[in-house]
VEXTI-259941 format. One record per atom (N, C-alpha, C): residue in one letter; x, y, z. Coordinates in steps of 0.1 Angstrom, whole numbers, padded with zeros to 4 digits, always signed. Each point is the difference from the previous one (the first is absolute). Last residue first. Layout:
AXYZ/...
END
This chain:
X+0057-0126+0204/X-0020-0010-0006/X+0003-0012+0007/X+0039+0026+0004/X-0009+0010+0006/X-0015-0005-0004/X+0041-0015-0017/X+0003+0000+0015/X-0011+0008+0004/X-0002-0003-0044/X+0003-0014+0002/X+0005-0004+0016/X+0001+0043-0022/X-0015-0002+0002/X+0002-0013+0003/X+0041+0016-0013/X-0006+0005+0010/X-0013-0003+0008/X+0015-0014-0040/X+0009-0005+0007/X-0004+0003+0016/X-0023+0024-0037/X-0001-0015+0000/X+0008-0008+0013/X+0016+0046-0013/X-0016-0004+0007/X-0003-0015+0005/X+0044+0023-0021/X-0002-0013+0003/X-0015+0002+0005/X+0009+0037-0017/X+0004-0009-0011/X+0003-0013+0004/X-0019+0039+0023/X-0006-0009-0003/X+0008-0010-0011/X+0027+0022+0027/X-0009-0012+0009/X-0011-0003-0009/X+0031+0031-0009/X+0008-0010-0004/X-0010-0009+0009/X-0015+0042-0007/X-0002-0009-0009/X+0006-0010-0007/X-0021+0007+0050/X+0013+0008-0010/X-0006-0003-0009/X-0037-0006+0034/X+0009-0003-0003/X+0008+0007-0013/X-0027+0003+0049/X-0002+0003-0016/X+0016-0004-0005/X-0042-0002+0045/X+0017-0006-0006/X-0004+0001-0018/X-0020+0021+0055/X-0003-0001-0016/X+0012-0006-0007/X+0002+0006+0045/X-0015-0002+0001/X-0005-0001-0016/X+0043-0003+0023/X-0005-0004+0007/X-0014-0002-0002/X+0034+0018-0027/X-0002+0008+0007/X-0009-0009+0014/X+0030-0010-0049/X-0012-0006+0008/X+0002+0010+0012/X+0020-0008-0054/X+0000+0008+0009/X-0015-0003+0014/X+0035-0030-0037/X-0013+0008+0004/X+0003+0008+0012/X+0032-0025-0024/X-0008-0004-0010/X-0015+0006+0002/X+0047+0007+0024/X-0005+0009-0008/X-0009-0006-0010/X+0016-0019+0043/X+0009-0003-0016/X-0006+0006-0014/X-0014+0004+0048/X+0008+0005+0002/X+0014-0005-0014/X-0047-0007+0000/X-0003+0014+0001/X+0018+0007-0001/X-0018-0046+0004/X-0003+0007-0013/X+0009+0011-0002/X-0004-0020+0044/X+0015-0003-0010/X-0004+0006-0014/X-0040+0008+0028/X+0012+0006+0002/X+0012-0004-0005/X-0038-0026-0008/X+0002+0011-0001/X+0016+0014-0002/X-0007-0044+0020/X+0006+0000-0012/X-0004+0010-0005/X-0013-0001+0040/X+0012+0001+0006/X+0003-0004-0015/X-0041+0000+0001/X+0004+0011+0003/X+0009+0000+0000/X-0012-0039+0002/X-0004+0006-0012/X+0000+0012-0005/X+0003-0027+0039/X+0014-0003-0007/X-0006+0005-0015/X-0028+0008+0031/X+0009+0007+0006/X+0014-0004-0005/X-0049+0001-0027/X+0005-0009+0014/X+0015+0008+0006/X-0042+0022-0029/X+0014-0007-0002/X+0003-0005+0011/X-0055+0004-0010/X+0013+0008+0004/X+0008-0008-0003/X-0052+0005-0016/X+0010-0004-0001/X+0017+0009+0004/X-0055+0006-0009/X+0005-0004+0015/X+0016-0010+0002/X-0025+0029-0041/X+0006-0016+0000/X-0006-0010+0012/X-0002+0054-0005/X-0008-0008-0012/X+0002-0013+0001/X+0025+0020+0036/X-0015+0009-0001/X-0007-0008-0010/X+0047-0009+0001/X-0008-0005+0014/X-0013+0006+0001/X+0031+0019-0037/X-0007-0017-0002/X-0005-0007+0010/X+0009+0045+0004/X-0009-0003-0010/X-0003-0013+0001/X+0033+0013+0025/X-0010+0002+0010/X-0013+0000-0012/X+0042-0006-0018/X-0003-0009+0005/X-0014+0001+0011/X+0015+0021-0047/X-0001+0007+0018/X-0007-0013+0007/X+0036+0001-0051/X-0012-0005+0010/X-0004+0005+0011/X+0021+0027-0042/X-0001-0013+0009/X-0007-0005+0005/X+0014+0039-0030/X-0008+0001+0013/X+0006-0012+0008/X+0008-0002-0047/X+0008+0006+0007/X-0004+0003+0015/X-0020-0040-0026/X+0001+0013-0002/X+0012+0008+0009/X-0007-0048-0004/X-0001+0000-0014/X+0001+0022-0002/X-0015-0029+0038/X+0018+0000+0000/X+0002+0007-0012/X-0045-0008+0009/X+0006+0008+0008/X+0014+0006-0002/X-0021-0039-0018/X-0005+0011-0012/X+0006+0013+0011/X+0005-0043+0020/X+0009-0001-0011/X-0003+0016-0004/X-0023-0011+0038/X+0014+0003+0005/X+0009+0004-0017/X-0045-0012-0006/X+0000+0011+0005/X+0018+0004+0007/X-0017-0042-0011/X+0000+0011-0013/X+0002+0014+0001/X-0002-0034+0036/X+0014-0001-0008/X+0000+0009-0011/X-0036-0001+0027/X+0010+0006+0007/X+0008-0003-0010/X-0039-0012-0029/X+0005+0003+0015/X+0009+0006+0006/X-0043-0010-0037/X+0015+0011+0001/X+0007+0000+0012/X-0029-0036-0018/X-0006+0010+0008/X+0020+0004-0004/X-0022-0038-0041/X+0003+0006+0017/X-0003+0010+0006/X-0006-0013-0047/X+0010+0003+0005/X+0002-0001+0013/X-0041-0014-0038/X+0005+0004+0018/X+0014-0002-0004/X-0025+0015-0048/X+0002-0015+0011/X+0012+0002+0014/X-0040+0017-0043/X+0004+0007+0009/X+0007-0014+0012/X-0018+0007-0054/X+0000-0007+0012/X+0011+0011+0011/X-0038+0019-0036/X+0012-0004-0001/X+0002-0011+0012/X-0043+0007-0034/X+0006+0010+0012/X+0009-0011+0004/X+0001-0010-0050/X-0010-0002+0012/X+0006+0010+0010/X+0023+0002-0043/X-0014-0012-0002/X-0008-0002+0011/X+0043+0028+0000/X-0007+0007-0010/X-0016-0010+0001/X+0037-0020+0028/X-0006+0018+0004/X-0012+0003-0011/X+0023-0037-0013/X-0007-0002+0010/X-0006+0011+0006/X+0028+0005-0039/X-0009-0005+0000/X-0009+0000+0010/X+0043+0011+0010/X-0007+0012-0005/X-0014-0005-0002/X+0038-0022+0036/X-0012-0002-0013/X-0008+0009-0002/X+0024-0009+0051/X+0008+0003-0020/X-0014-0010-0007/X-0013+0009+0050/X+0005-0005-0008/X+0008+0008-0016/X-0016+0024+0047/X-0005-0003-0009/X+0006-0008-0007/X+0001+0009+0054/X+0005+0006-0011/X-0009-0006-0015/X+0001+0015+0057/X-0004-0010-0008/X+0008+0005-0013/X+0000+0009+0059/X+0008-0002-0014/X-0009-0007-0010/X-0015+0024+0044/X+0002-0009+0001/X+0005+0002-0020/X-0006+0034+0035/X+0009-0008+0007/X+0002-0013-0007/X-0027+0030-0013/X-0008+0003+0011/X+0008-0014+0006/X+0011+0004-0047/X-0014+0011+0008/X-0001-0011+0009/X+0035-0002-0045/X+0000-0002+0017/X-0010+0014+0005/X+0019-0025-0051/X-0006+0009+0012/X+0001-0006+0013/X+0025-0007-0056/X-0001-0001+0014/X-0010+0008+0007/X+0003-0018-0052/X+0000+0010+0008/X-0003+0000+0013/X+0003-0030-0039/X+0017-0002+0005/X-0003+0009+0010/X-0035+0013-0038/X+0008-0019+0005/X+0009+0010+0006/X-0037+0032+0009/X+0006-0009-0013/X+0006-0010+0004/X-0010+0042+0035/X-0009-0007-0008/X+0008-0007-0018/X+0008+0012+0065/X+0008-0001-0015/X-0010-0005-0013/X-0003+0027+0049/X-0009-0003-0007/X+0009-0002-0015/X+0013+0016+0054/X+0000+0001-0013/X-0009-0012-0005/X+0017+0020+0052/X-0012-0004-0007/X+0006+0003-0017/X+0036-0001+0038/X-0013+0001-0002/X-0007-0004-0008/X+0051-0001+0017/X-0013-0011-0001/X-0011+0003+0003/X+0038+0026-0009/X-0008-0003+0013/X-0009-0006+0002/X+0025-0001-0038/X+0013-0004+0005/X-0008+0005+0015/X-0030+0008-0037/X+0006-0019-0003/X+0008+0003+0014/X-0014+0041-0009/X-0008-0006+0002/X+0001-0013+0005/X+0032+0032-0016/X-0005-0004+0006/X-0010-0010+0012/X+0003+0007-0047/X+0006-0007+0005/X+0004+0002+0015/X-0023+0031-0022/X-0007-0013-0002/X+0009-0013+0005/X+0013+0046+0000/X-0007-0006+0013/X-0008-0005-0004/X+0051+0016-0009/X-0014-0006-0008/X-0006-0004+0012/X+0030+0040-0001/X+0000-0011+0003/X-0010-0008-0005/X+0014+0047-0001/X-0006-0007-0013/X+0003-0014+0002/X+0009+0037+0035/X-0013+0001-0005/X+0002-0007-0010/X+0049+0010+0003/X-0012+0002+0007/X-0013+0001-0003/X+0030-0025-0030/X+0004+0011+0002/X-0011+0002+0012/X+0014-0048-0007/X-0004+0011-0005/X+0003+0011+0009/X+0008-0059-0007/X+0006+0018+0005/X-0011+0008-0009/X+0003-0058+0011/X-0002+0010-0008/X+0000+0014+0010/X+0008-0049+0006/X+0004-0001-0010/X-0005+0014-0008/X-0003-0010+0048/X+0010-0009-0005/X+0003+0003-0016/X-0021+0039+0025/X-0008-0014-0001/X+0017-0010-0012/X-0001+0052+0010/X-0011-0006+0010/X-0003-0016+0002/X+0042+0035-0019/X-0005-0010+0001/X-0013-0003+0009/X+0012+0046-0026/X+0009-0008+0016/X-0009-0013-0005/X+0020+0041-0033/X-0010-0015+0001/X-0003-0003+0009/X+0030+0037-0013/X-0016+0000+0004/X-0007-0010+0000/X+0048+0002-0010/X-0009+0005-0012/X-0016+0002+0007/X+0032-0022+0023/X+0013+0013-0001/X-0014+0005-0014/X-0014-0042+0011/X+0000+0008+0015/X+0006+0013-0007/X+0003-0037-0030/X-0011+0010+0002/X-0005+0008+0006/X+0042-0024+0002/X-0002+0015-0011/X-0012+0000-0001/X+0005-0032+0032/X+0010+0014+0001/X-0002+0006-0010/X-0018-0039-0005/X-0007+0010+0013/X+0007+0011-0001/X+0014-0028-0030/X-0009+0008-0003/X-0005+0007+0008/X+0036-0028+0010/X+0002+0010-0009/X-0010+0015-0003/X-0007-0048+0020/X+0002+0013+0011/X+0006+0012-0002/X-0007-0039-0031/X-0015+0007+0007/X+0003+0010+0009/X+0036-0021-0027/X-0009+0007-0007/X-0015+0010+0007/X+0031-0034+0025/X+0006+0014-0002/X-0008+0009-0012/X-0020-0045+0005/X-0001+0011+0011/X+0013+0010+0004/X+0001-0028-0042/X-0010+0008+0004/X-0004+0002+0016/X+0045-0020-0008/X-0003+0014-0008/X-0015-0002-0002/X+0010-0030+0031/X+0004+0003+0002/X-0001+0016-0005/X-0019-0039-0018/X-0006+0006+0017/X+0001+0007+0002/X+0016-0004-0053/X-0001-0009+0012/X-0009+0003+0010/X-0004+0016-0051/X+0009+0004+0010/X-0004-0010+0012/X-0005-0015-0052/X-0008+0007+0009/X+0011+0006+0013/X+0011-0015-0042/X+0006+0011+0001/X-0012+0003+0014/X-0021-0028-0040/X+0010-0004+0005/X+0008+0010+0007/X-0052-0018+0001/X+0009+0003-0010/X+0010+0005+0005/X-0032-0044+0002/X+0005+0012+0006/X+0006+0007-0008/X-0035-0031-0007/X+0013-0002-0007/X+0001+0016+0007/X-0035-0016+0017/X+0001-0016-0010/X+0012+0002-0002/X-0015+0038+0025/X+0002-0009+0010/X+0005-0016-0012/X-0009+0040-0020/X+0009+0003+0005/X+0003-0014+0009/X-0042+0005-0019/X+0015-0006-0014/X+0008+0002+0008/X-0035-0016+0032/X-0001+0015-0005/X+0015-0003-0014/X-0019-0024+0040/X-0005-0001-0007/X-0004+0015-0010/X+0026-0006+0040/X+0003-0012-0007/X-0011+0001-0009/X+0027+0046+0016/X-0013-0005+0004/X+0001-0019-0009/X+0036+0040+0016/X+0001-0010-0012/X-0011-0007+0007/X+0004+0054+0013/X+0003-0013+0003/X-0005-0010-0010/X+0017+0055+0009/X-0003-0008-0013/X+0003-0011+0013/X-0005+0041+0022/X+0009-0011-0003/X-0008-0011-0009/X-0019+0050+0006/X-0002-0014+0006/X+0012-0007-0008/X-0026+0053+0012/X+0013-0008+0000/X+0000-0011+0003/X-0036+0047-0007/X+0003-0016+0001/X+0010-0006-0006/X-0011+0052+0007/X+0007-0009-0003/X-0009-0017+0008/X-0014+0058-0005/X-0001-0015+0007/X+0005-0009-0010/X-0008+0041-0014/X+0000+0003+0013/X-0002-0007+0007/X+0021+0015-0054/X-0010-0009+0015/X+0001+0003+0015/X+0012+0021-0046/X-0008+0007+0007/X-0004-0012+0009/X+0041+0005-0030/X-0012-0002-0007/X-0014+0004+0010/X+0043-0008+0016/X+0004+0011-0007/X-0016+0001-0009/X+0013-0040+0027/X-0003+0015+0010/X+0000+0013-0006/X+0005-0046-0023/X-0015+0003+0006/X+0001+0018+0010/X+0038-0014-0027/X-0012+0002-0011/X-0009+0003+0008/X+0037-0009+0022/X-0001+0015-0002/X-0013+0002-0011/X+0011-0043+0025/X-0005+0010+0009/X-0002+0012-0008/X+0017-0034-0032/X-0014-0003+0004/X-0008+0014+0014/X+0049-0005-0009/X-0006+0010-0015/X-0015-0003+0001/X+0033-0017+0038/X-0007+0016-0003/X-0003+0004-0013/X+0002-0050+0004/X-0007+0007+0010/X+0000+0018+0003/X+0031-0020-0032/X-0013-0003-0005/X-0012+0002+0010/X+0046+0002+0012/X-0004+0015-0012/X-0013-0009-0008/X+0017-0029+0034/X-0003+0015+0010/X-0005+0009-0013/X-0006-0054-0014/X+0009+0013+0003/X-0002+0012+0006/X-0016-0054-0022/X-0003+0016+0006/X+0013+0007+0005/X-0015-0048-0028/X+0013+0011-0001/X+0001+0012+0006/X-0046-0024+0001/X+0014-0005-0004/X+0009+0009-0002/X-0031+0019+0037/X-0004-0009-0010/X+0012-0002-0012/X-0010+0024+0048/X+0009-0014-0002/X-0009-0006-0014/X-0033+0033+0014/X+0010+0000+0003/X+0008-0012-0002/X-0042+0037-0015/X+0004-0019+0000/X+0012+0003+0002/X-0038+0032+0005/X+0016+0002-0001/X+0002-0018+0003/X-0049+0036-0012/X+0004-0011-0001/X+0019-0002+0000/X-0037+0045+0013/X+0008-0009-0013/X+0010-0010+0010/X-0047+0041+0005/X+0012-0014+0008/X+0006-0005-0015/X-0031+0047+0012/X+0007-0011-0006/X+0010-0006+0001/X-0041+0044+0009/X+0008-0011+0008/X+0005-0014-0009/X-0019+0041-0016/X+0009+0004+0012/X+0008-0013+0004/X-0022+0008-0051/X-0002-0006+0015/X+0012+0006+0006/X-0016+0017-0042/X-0007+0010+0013/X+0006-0012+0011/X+0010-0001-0045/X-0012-0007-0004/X-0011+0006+0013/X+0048+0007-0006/X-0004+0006-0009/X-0015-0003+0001/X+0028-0027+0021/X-0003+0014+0006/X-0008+0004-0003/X+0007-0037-0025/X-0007-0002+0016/X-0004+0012+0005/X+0031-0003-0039/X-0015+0002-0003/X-0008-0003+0013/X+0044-0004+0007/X+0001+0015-0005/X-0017+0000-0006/X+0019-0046+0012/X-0002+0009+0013/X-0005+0013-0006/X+0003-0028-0033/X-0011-0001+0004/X-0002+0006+0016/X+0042+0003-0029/X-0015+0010-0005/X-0012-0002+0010/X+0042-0025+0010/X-0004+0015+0004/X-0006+0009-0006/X+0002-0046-0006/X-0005-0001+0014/X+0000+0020-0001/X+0013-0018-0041/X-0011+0002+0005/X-0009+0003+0011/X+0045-0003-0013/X-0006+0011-0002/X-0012+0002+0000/X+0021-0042+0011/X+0005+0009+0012/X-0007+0011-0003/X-0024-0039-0021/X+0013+0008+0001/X+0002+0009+0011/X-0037-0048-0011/X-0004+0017-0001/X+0021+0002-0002/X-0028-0043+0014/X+0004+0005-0015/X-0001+0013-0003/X+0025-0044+0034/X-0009+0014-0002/X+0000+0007-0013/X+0023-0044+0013/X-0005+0001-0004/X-0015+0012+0004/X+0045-0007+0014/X-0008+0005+0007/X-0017-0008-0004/X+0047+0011-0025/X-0001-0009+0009/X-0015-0003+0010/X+0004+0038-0024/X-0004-0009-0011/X-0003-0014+0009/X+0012+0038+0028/X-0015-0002+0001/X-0002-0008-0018/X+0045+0008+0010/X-0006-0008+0014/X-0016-0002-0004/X+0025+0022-0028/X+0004-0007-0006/X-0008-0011+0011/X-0009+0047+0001/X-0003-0006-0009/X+0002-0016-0002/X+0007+0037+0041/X+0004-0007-0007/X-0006-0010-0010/X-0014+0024+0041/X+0002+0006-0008/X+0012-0004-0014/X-0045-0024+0034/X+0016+0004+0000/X+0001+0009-0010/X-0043-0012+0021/X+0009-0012+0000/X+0018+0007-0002/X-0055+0016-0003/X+0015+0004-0010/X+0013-0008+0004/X-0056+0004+0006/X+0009-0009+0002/X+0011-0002-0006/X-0039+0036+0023/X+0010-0004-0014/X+0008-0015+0004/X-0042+0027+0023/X+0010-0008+0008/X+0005-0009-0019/X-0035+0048+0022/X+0001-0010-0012/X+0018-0009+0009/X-0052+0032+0013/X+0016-0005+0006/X+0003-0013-0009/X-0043+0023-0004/X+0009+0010+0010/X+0014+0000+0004/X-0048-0017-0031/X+0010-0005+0000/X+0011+0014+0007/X-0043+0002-0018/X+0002+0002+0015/X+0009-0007+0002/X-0017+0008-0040/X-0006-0008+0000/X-0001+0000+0014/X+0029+0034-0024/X-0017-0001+0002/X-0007-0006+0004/X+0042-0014-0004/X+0000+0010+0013/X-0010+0005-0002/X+0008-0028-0034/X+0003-0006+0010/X-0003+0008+0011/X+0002+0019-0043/X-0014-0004+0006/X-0001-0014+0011/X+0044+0022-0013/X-0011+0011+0004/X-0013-0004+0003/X+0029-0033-0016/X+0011+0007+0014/X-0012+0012+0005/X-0005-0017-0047/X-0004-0008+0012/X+0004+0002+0017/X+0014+0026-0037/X-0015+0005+0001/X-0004-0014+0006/X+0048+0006+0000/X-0008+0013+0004/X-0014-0006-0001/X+0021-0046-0005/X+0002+0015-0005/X-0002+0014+0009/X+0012-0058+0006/X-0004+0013+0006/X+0002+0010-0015/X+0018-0048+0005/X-0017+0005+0000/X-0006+0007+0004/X+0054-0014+0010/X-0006+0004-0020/X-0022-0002-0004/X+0024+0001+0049/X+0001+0012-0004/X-0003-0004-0021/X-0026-0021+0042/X+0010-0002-0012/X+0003+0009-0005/X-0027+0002+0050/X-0002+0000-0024/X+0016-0008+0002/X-0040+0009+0042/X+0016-0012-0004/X-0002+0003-0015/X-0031+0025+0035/X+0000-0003-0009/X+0013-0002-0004/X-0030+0015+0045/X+0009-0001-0006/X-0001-0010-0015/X-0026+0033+0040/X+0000-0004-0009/X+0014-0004-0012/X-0023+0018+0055/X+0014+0001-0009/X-0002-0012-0017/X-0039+0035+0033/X+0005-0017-0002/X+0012+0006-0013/X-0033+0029+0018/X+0016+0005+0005/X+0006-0016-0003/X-0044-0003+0006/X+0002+0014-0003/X+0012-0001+0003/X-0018-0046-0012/X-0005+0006+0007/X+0013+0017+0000/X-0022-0041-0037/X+0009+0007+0010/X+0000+0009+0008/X-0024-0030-0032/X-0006+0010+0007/X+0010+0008+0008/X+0000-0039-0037/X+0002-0004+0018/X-0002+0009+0010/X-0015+0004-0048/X-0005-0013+0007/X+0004-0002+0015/X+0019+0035-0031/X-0017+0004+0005/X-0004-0017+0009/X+0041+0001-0018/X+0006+0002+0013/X-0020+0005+0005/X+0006-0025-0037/X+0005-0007+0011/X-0001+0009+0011/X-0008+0015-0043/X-0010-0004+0004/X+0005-0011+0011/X+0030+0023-0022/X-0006+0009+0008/X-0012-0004+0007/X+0031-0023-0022/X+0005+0008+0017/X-0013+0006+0006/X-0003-0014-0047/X+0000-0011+0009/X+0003+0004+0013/X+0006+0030-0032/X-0013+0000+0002/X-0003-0010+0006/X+0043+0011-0010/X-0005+0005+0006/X-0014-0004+0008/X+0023-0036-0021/X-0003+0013-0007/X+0000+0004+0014/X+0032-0040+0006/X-0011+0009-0001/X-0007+0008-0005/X+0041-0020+0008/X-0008-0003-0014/X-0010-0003+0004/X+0028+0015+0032/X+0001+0008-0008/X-0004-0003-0014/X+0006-0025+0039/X-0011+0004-0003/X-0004+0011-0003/X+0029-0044-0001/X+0002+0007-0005/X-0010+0013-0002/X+0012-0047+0034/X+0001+0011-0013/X+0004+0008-0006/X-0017+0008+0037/X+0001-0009-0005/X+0016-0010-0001/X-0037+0040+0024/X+0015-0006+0001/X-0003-0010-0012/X-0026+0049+0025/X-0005-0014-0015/X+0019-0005+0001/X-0030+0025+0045/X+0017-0003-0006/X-0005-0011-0015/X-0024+0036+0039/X+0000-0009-0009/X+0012+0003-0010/X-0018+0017+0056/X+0009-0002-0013/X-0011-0006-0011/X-0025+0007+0036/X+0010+0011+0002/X+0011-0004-0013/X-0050-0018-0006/X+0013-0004+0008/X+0002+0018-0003/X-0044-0018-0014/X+0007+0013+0007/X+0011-0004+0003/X-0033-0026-0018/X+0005-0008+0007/X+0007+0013+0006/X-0047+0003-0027/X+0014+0004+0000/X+0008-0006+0014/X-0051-0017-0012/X+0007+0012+0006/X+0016-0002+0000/X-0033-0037-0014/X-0001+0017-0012/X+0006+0012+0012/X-0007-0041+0023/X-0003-0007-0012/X+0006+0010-0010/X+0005+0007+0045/X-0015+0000-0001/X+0000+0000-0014/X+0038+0001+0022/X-0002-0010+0009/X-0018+0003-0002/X+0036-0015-0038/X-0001+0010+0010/X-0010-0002+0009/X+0024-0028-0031/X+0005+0000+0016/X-0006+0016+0006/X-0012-0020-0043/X-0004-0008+0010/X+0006+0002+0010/X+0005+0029-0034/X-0011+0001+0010/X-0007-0013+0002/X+0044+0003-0013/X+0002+0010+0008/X-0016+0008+0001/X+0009-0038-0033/X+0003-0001+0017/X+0002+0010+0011/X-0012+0005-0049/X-0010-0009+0009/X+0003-0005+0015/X+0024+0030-0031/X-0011+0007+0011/X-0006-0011+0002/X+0039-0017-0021/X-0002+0010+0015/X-0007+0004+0005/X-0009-0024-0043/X+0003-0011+0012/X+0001+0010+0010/X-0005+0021-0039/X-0009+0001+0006/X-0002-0008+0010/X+0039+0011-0018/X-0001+0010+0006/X-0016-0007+0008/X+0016-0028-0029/X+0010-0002+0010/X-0006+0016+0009/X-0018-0002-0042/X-0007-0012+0007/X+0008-0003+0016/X+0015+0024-0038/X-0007+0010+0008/X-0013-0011+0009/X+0056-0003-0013/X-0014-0002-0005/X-0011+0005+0006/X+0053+0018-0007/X-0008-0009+0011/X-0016+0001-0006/X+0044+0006-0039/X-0007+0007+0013/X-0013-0014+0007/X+0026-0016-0041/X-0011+0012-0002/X-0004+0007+0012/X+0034-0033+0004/X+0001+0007-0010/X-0008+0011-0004/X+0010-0035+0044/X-0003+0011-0006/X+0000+0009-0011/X+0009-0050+0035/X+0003+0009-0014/X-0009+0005+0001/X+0009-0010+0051/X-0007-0008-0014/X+0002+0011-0013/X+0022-0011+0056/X-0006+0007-0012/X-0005-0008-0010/X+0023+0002+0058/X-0013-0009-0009/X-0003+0013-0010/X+0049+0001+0025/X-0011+0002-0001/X-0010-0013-0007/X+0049+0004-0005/X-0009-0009+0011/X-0017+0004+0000/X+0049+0018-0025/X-0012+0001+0002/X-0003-0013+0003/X+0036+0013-0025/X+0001-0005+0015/X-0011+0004+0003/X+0007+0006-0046/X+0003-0009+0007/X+0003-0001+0012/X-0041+0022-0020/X+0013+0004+0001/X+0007-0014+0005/X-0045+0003-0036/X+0007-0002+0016/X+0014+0004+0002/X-0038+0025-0032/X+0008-0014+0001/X+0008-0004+0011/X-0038+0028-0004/X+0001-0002-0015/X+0014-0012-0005/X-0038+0005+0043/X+0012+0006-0001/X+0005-0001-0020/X-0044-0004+0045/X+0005-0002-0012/X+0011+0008-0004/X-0031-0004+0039/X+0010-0014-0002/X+0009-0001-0012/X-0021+0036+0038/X-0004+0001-0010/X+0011-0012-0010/X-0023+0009+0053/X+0012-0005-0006/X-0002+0005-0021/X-0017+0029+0053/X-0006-0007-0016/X+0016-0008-0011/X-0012+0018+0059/X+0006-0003-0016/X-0002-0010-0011/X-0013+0033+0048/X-0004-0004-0012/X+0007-0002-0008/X-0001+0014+0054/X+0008-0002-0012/X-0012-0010-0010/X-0007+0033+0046/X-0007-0012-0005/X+0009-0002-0013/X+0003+0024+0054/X+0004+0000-0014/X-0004-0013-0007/
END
């Protein structure tokens, strides 16, 4: 499996907790920025002008729903995808109509990922988000409508003032509207972000968001959700297998600023700077080799777990015998489940992970 993701950098205005790398956007993505991507996506092919064919392709930003169509479209003829490739596309629910929603899916766009955050107006002001709760559910109800099967919506958790009746009015908008994959993430106070300069106030402690999180597992579980991956559930078969990708440390190909890869074990990524991308072929700067530890981390991270006879095969890396034996206390303080040969963890274990991983790197 070969992942392709195309960063798309522009956003129309920054959310306040956002970390990411963006740049203003008013008039839609420039068409000089589209012609930076094919330039690099046939310098990475492997005969100058032949389609890079991945099995996924993922456009993330941003915002890369300020897009035309017609920009997708000539991205996705550029990367050539290969037959049955999962093709995803991140909107904004206030940048969607029907007739862009439609010639999104003519373009081969197959799997859309909304960023609805909550169902509460007052949170997604806070939020600085610029769409509505009624919007998030036109733009689920125009998704369908538009033919996609497969659609992920965005669940921010523990955010100011939250509450159990604010977490089931968010589960019933996304599960009532047609998704078939949740992503669920505990709002975090990033330091270079408005939120991180001037917090805002009523945030819930350690304590109340991860009762918030293990909330959600449960009602997404009793709704068809099962959890596959520390921070995301879906309905059967609509697991994301671009992301996949990232958590078995395989092969992907990240193109724009801030865009991560890793081919053939070894990590690079791309500098922040639209300019810079846009004015010369791009820089490309070493990350390292993907190692055992990335692989123990991105492992933990799914419901499966780790098969440790995996990580002694690809690594040649074993647990020592006082490493096993904390295993098992894991196991017997319900933070994991370990069989001897695969260790997977609750979802009171990934909530300390870190903690975890710090006795096992």
């Amino acid at each position: 499996m070969f992942g392709l993701y195309i960063h798309i950098p522009y956003c129309r205005s920054k959310c306040r907790y956002c970390d990411f790398y963006s740049t203003p956007c008013p008039d839609g993505v420039p068409e000089a920025y589209i012609d930076a991507l094919c330039r690099e996506m046939d310098r990475f092919s492997p005969c100058g002008s032949t389609p890079l064919r991945p099995d996924t392709l993922y456009f993330g930003g941003g915002t890369p729903s300020l897009l035309t169509p017609a920009q997708a479209a000539r991205l996705i003829r550029a990367a050539g995808p290969a037959p049955g490739a999962e093709i995803t596309l991140e909107a904004n629910p206030e940048t969607v109509t029907p007739e862009r929603l439609a010639a999104f899916r003519r373009a081969g766009v197959n799997r859309l990922s909304l960023g609805i955050q909550t169902a509460r107006d007052d949170s997604l002001a806070r939020l600085g988000r610029r769409h509505t709760a009624a919007q998030s559910r036109r733009a689920l109800g125009m998704a369908v409508q538009a033919g996609f099967t497969d659609i992920s919506g965005d669940l921010m958790l523990a955010l100011p003032a939250y509450t159990m009746a604010e977490l089931d009015e968010t589960i019933a908008l996304l599960a009532e509207s047609g998704c078939t994959h949740i992503s669920g993430y505990l709002l975090k106070i990033e330091p270079n972000t408005v939120f991180g300069k001037r917090p805002p106030e009523a945030l819930p402690d350690d304590d109340a968001a991860a009762d918030f999180y293990l909330a959600a597992v449960e009602k997404l579980a009793a709704l068809g959700y099962a959890q596959y991956e520390i921070s995301n559930f879906a309905r059967p078969g609509f697991e994301s297998r671009h992301n996949r990708i990232y958590w078995d440390c395989g092969d992907y190909l990240g193109l724009g600023p801030t865009a991560h890869s890793c081919m053939g074990g070894k990590r690079f990524a791309t500098p922040a700077g639209t300019a810079a991308f846009l004015a010369a072929p791009a820089v490309y700067e070493p990350q390292g080799e993907c190692t055992a530890e990335d692989y123990i981390m991105l492992q933990l991270r799914l419901s499966r777990g780790l098969s440790l006879s995996a990580l002694r095969a690809r690594y040649g890396v074993s647990f020592s015998s006082e490493k096993l034996r904390f295993l098992q206390t894991l196991a017997e303080h319900g933070l994991a489940v370990f069989d001897g040969s695969v260790l997977r963890l609750t979802p009171r274990g990934m909530l300390v992970q870190n903690s975890i991983l710090c006795e096992l790197v």
